[in-house]
C-alpha positions as CSV (number, residue, x, y, z in Angstrom):
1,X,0.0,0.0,0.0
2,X,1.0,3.3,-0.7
3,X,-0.2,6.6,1.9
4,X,0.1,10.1,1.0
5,X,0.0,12.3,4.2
6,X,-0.4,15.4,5.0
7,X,0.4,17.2,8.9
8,X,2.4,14.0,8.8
9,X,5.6,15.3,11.1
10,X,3.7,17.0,14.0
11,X,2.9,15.4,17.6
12,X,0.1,13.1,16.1
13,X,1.3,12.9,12.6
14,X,4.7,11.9,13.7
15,X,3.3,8.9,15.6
16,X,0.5,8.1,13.1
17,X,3.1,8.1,10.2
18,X,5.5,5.7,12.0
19,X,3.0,3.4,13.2
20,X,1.8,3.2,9.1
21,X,5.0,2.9,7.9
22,X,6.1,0.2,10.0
23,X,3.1,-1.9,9.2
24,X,4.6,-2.3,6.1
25,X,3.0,0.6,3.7
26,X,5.0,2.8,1.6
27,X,5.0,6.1,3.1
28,X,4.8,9.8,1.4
29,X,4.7,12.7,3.7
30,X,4.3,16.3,2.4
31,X,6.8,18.8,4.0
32,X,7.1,22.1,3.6
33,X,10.5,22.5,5.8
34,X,13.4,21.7,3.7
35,X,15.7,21.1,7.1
36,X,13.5,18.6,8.1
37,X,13.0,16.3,5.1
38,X,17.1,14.9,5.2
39,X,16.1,13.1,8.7
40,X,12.5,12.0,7.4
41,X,14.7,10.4,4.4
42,X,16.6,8.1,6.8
43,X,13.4,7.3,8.7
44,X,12.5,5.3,5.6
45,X,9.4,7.6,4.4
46,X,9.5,9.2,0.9
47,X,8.9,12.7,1.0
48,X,7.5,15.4,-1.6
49,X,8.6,18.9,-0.1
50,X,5.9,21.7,-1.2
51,X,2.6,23.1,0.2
52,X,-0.8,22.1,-0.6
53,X,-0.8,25.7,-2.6
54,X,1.4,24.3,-5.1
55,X,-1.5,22.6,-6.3
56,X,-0.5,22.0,-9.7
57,X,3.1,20.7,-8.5
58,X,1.2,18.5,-6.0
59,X,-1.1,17.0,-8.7
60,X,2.0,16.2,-11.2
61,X,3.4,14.0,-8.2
62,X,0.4,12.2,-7.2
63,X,-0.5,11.6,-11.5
64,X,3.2,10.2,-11.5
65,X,3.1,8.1,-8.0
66,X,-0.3,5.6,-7.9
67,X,-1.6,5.7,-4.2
68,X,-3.6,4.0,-3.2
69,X,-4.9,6.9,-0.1
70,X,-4.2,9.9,2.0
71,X,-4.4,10.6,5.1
72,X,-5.0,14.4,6.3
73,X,-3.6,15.5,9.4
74,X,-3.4,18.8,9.0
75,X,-4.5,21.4,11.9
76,X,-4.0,24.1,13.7
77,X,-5.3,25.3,17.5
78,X,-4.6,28.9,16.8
79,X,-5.5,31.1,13.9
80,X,-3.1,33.4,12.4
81,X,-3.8,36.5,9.6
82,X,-2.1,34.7,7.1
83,X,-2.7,30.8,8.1
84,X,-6.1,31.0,9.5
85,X,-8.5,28.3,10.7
86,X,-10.6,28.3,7.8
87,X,-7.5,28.3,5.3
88,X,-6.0,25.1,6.8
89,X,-9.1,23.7,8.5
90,X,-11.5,24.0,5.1
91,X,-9.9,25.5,2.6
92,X,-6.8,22.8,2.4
93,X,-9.6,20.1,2.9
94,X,-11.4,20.5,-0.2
95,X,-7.6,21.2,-2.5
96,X,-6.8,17.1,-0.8
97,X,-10.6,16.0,-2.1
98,X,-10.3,17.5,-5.5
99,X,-6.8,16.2,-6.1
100,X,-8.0,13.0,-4.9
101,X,-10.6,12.9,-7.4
102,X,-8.5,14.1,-9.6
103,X,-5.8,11.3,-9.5
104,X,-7.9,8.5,-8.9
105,X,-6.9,8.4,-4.9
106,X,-10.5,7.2,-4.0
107,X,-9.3,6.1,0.1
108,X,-9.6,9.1,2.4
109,X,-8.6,9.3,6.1
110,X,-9.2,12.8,7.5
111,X,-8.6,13.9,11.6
112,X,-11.2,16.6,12.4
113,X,-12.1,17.1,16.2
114,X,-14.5,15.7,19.0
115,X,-17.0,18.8,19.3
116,X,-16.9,19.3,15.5
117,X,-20.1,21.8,15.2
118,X,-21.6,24.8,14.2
119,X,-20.4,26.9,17.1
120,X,-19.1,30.0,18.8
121,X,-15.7,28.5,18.3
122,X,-14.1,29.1,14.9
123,X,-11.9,25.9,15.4
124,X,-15.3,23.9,16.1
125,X,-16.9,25.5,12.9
126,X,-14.1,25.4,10.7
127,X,-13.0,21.7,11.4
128,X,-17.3,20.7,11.3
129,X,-17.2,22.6,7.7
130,X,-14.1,20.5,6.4
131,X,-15.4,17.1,7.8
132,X,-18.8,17.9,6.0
133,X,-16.5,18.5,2.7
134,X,-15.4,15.2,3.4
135,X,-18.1,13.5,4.1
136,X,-20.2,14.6,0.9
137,X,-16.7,13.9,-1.6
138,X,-17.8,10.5,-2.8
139,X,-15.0,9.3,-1.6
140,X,-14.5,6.0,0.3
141,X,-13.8,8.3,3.8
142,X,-13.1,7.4,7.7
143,X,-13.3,10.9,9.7
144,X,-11.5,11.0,13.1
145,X,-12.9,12.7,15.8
146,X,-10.9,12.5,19.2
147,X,-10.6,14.3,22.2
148,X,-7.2,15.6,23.7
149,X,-4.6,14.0,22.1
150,X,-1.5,12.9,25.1
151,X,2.1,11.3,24.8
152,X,5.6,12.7,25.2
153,X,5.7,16.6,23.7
154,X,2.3,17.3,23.3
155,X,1.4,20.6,23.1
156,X,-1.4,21.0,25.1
157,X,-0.3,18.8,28.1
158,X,3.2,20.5,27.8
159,X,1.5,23.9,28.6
160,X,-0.8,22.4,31.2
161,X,2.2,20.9,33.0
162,X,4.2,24.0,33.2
163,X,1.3,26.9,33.9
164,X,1.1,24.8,37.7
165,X,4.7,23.7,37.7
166,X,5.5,27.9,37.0
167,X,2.6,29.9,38.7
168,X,2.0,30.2,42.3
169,X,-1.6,30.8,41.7
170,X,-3.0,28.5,39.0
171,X,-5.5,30.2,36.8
172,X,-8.4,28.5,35.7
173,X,-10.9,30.1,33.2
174,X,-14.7,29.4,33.8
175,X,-15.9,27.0,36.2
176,X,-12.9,24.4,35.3
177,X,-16.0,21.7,35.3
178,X,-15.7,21.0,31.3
179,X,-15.2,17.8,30.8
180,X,-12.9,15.3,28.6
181,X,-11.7,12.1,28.0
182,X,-7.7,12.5,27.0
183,X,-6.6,9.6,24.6
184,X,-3.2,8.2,23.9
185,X,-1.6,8.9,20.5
186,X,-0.7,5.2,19.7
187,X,-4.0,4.6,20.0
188,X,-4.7,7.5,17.4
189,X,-1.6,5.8,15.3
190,X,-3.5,2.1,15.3
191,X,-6.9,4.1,14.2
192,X,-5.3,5.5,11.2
193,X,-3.2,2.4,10.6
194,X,-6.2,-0.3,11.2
195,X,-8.4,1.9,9.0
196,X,-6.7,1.3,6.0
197,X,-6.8,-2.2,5.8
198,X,-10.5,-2.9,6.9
199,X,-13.6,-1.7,5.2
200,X,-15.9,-1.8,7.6
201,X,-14.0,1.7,8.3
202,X,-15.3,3.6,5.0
203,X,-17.7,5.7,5.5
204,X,-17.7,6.1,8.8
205,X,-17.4,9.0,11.8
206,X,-15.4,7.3,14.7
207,X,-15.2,9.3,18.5
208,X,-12.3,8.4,19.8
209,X,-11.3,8.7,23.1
210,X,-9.9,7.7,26.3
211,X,-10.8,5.0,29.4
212,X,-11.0,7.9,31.9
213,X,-12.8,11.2,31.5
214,X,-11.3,14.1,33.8
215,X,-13.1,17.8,34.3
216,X,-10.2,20.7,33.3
217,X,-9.6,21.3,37.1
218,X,-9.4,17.4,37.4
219,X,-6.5,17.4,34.8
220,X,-5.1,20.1,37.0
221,X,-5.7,18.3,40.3
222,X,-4.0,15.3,39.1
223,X,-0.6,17.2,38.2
224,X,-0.3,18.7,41.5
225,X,-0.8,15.5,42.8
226,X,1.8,13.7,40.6
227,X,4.1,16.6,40.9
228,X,3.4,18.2,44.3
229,X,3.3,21.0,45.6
230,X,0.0,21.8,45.6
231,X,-0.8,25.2,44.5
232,X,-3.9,27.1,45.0
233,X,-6.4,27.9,42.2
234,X,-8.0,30.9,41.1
235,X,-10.8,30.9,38.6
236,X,-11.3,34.1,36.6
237,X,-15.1,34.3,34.9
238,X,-14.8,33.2,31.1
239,X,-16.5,36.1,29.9
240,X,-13.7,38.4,31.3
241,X,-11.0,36.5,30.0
242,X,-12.1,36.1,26.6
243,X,-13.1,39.9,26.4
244,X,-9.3,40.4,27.6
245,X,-7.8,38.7,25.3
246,X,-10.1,40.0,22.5
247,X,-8.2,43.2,23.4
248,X,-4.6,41.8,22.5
249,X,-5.5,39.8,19.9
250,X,-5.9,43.2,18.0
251,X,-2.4,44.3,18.9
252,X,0.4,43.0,16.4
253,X,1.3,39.2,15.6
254,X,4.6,39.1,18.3
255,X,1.9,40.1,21.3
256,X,-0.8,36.7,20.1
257,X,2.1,34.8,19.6
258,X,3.1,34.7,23.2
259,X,-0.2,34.8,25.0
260,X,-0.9,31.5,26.4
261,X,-4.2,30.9,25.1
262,X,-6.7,32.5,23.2
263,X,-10.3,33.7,23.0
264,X,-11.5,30.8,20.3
265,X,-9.5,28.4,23.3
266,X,-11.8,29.8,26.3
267,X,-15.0,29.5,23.8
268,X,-13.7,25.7,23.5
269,X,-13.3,25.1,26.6
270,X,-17.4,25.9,27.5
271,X,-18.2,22.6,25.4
272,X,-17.9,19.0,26.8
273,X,-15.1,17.2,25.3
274,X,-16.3,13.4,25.4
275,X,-17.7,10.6,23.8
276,X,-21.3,10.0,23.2
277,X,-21.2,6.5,22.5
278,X,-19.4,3.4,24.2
279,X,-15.7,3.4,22.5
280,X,-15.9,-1.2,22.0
281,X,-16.8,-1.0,18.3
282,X,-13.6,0.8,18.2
283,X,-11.7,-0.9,20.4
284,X,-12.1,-4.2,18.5
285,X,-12.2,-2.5,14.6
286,X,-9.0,-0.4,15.7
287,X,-7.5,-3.2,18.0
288,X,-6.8,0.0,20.7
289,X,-5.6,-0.1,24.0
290,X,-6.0,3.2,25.4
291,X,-3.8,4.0,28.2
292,X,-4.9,5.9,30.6
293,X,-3.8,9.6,31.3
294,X,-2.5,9.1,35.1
295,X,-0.5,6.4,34.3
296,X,1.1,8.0,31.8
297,X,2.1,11.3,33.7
298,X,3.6,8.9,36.4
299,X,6.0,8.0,33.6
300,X,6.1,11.4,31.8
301,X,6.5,14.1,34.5
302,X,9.7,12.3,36.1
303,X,11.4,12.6,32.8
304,X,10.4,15.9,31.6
305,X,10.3,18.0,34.8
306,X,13.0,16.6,37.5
């Protein structure tokens, strides 16, 4: 089998591209970073360096390499003037469909979010919008739909961990009580991987998401108790944090850039992150194992933070 992907280097795509790869397919990963694509080389994966606006350059590569699918994992959690949510989110979607069509690619695997919606959130709307794209391609499509995404270097954990390891007073926005069910990214590797080989996949929306589900202040809770001290909260309304932060998301791109979250994050973080079905279809189609988020720090805050 041969798997073109795209947002293949990232946290997730890293792990979802290995995992692929050494099941024994032949791997293509789009990259943009010419400094990266040496190491990816002696990985074993093939790489075409470009961006997904090169369309015509893209389309030459896939007319002259026959794959068999691709995989899109391409997303971001904050929007930027000239690489905003809908660009990447929707925009990039429907360039991967067409050129799929194009080429004769007819296998589509696609990562869009638990809490996909119309919403106040732009992430929520723009990933619902490019899932929908997906979903009406005629395609044979699996969409992916998990909640935090955990393992060594992720992003979001990474900040979690350090804003109690480096405050005195930890802030939590809103009443902390949002709730989710964190997943492991191997598990998120053997979706994508298992997909591709069984059809009872096509066609499908799949939830994924962990054994244990954990309110925000939970998640907190639990790193203070696996990395003590324990540090006193304050909450701060949602309402007034977003409106701050509305404020210096006006000012120039160096002031977002270092602002720990943003006002589409707070809107996020009002919606439930979790399951609405039981995940044992999945478990047996995707042959998971989930690991389970305490266990994991256990391991993980030792070796990052001693």
């Amino acid at each position: 089998m041969r798997v073109f992907i795209t947002g293949g280097t990232g946290f997730v795509g890293s792990a979802v591209s290995e995992k692929i790869k050494s099941f024994g397919a032949s791997v293509t990963l789009l990259e943009r970073n010419k400094k990266k694509i040496p190491k990816l080389k002696e990985q074993g994966f093939e790489v075409f360096e470009g961006t997904l606006e090169a369309q015509d350059a893209v389309s030459g590569f896939l007319s002259d390499n026959r794959f068999d699918a691709i995989i899109n994992l391409i997303g971001i959690i904050r929007s930027q003037p000239d690489f905003s949510f809908q660009k990447v989110h929707v925009d990039y979607v429907k360039i991967l469909l067409d050129l799929a069509k194009k080429n004769g690619i007819d296998r589509f695997v696609h990562m869009s979010a638990l809490g996909a919606s119309v919403s106040d959130s732009e992430y929520f709307s723009t990933k619902y919008e490019g899932e929908a794209l997906v979903k009406n391609s005629g395609l044979k499509w699996t969409v992916f739909r998990p909640s935090l995404i955990f393992g060594d270097n992720a992003a979001f954990f990474d900040d979690l961990i350090n804003l109690v390891k480096t405050r005195a007073l930890v802030p939590i926005i809103g009443t902390g009580e949002t709730k989710f069910a964190p997943i492991d990214v191997f598990s998120i590797a053997n979706a994508y991987n298992n997909s591709l080989y069984n059809e009872k996949t096509a066609n499908r929306v799949f939830q994924l998401c962990g054994p244990d589900v954990y309110t925000f202040e939970g998640m907190i809770d639990l790193i203070m108790e696996l990395s003590p001290p324990k540090k006193l909260k304050l909450h701060t309304p949602s309402f007034i944090a977003e409106k701050s932060l509305g404020i210096f998301e006006k000012l120039p791109l160096p002031v977002m850039k270092n602002l720990p979250i943003t006002s589409d994050q707070i809107r996020m973080l009002k919606h439930n992150n979790i399951c609405d079905a039981d995940m044992g279809e999945a478990d047996e189609l995707f042959e998971l194992k989930r690991a389970h988020l305490k266990d994991w720090l256990k391991e993980y805050l030792p070796k990052k933070y001693n």
